[in-house]
C-alpha positions in Angstrom: 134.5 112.9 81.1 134.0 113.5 77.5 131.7 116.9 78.3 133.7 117.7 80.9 136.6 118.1 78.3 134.3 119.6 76.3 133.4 122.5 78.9 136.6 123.0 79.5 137.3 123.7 76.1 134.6 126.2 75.6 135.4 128.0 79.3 139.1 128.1 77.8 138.0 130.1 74.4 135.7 132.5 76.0 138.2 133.5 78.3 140.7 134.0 75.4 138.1 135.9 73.7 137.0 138.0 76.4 141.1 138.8 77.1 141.4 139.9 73.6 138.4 142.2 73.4 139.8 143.6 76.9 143.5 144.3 75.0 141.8 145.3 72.1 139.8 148.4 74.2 143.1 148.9 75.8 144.9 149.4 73.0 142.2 151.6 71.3 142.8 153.7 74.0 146.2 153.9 74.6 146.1 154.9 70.4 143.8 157.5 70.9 145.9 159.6 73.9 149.2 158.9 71.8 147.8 160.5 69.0 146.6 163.0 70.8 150.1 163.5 72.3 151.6 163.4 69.4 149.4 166.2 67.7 149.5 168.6 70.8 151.0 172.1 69.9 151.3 173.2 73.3 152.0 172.5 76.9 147.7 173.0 77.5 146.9 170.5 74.8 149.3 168.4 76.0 147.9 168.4 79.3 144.5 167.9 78.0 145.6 164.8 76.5 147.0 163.3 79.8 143.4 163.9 81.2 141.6 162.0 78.7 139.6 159.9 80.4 140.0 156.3 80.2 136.9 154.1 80.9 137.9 150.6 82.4 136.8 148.1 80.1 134.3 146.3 82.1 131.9 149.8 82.7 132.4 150.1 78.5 131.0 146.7 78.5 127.8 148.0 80.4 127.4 150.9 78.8 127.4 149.6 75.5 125.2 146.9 76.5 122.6 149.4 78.0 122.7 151.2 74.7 122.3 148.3 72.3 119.2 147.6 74.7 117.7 150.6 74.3 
């Protein structure tokens, strides 16, 4: 029983980990086309900020994992 509490415990903390790393990308991004927003002089550059492209988090995850391999 013990190690199963024990699992448990470590499946618990990696979740929370992997949630914040998830939020944490999020938020990056969400910064980055504010900002952008925020800077644009005109109607084009604001529209160029509403097209930045936002890669979901888990195809981040494989591309920087294919790049730390290489």
């Amino acid at each position: 029983m013990k190690h199963f509490r024990n699992a448990l415990v470590v499946i618990v903390a990696l979740s929370a980990v992997a949630c914040t790393n998830k939020s944490m990308y999020q938020f990056g991004k969400n910064y980055q086309k504010n900002e952008c927003i925020k800077e644009a002089k005109t109607a084009w550059q604001l529209e160029e900020c509403d097209k930045l492209e936002t890669v979901p988090f888990e195809d981040y995850q494989k591309q920087k994992k294919e790049v730390e391999q290489d």
